[in-house]
Every structure is written in C-alpha cells, then in structure tokens.
C-alpha atoms as one frame of an Amber mdcrd trajectory, in Angstrom:
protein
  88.247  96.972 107.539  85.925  98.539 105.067  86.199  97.006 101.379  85.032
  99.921  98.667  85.869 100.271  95.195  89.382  97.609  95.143  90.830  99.928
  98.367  90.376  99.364 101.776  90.807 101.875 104.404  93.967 101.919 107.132
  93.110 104.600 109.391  92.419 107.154 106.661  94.997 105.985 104.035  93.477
 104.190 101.429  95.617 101.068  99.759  94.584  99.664  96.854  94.566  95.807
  95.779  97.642  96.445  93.550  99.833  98.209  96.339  98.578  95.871  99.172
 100.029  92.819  96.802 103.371  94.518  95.561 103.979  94.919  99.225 103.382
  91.494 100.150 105.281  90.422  97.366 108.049  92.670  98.412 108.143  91.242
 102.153 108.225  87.813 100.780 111.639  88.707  98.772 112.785  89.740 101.905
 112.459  86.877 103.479 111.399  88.838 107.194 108.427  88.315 108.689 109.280
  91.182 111.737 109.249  94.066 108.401 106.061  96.383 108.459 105.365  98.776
 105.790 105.905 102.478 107.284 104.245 105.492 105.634 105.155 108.718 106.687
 105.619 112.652 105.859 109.221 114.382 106.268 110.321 118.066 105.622 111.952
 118.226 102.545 110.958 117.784  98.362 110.979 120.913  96.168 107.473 121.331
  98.144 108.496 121.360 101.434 107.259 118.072 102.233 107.572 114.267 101.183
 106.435 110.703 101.165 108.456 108.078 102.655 107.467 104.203 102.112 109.582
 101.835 103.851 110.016  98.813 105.423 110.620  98.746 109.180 111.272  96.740
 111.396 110.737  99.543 114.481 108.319 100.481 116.761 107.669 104.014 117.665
 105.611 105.513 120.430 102.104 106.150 118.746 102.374 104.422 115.883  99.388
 103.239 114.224  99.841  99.922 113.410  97.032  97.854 110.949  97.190  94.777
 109.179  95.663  94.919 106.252  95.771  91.171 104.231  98.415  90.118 105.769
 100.721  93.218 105.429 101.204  95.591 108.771 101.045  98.866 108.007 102.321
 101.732 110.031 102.094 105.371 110.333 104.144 107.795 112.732 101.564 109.962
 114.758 102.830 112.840 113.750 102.561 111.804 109.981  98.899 110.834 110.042
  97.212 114.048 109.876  99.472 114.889 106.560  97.662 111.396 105.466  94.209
 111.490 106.363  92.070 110.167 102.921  95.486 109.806 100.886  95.364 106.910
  98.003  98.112 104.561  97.942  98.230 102.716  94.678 101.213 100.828  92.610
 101.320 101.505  88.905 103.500  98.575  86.985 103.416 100.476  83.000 105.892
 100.881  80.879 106.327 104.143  81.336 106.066 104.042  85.007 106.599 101.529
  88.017 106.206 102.076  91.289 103.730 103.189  94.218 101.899 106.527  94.023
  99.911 108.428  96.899  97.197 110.262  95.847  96.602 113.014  98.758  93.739
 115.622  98.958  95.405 117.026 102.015  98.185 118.525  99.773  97.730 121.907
  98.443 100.324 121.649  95.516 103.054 119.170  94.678 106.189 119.598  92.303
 107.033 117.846  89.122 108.028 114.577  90.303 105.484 113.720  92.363 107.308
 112.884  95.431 106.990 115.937  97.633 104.005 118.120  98.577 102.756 121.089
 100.347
C-alpha cells in the first residue's frame, strides 16, 4: 500500500486516516472479527446511481478484498469501475457526521450527496 497525503490507496479507492479509524472503531463495537467493510454502486438515488457502505460478512465471486490497517475492505467487481480514484473520507462536524466519497468518475450527483451519475 502506497501512503500519500493521510490516504492510502485500495485498488483505486482512496480511504483516508479518518474513515480507515471510524471503521475500525465501528468493527470493534461490533464485536465481529469475520465483518469486512463493503463498498459498492447500486441503481437507484435521484441520479440513477448510489453508494452503499456496509459491513459484510459475505464473500462474493470477484470481490476485491484489501486490508488496509487492519480493516478488510471489499468491493463487488462489478462496482469497481464506478470507483476507480473515488475518496472515501469521514467528516465528524457539527453540522455533519458521517463518511463521504468523493468520486471523479461521476458526472453529476443530486442534493444529498448520496447518489450519482
């Protein structure tokens, strides 16, 4: 793994410091060590496309599976393409908590920021 600028890079998706800890935070609440974090892309959003982050305990056919700091992160191979250079980050503000993907691959996005085109 390549460390640049507080991100390191999972097969194309970038995760930052601050989403790579939430996460492992997160698992340790859970209490499972068999959970991997799953990113992937489903039809659907006000953009005709959305983010899905979830844990998982499943393994798919083609998966891409990384650990990154002691999180494993997986992607469905039909998702990855949709993901190639996106920036997963977690913002903890007070005016807003929770993860946010950053994704030059999308072409326009609606108002909330959870679906994409």
């Amino acid at each position: 793994m390549t460390v640049q600028d507080d991100t390191t890079t999972i097969d194309g998706i970038l995760l930052s410091d601050a989403a790579a800890g939430k996460v492992k935070a997160l698992l340790e609440q859970e209490g499972r060590e068999d959970l991997a974090l799953r990113v992937a892309v489903q039809p659907g959003g006000c953009s005709g496309l959305r983010y899905q982050l979830f844990f998982d305990e499943r393994s798919l056919d083609g998966d891409v599976v990384k650990n990154f700091d002691g999180v494993k992160v997986v992607t469905d191979r039909m998702s990855a393409p949709y993901l190639g250079g996106a920036s997963i980050d977690f913002v903890d503000t007070i005016e807003k908590q929770g993860f946010t993907i950053d994704n030059p691959n999308a072409t326009g996005s609606c108002a909330c920021g959870d679906s994409f085109s």
